[in-house]
N, C-alpha and C positions, 0 to 999 in steps of 0.2 A: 483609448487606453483603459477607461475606466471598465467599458465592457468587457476587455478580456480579464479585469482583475474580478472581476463577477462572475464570469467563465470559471473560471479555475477555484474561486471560494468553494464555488456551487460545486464543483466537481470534486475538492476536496473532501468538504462535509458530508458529501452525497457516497463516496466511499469508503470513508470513516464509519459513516450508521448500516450501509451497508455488512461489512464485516464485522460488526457492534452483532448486528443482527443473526446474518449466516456464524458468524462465532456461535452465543447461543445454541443455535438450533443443532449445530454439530457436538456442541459438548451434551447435549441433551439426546441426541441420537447415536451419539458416541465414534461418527464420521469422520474418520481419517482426511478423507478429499473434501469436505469442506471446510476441515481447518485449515488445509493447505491454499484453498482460496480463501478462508479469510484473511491470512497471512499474506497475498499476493492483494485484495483489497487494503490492507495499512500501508502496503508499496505502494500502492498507485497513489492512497492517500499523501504521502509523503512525497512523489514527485509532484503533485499537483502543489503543495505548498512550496516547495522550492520554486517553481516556475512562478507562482507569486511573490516569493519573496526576489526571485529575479526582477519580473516587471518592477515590483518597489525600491529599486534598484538597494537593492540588500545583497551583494552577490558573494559575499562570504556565507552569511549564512543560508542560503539557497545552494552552495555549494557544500556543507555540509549534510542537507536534508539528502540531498541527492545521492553523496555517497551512502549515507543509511539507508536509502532506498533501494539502490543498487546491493550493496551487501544483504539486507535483507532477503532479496531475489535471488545471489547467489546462495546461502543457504538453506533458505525455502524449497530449493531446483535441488540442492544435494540430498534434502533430507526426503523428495521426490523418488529422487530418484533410484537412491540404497534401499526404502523401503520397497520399490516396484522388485526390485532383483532379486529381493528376497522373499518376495511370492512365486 
């Protein structure tokens, strides 16, 4: 048990600096598509904390993280995808 809660810290943190990172780089290149993955990196970040907050058995608030995570993807996917149509 303990492994997979170090699994998923690591996986959190690890896509939180990530998108910390590619964030940066895109507002400094001015990059449309990697804001939109860094955007999808603070998703992932926030499912990987709900599935720890699961394991912890915290499952309220693992179930919250999760809908933010999910709505976040569905607007990130929208805001994808009316920009592509409009090229």
């Amino acid at each position: 048990m303990q492994h997979e809660r170090d699994k998923y810290n690591l996986l959190s943190i690890g896509s939180l600096g990530l998108a910390i990172l590619i964030g940066f780089i895109a507002m400094i290149k001015s990059t449309f598509l990697l804001i939109i993955v860094s955007f999808y990196m603070i998703a992932a970040s926030l499912i990987c904390e709900a599935l720890l907050l699961n394991i912890s058995f915290r499952q309220i608030e693992g179930l919250k993280q999760l809908a933010r995570a999910i709505v976040l993807i569905i607007f990130v996917t929208y805001l994808l995808f009316t920009t592509m149509r409009k090229l």
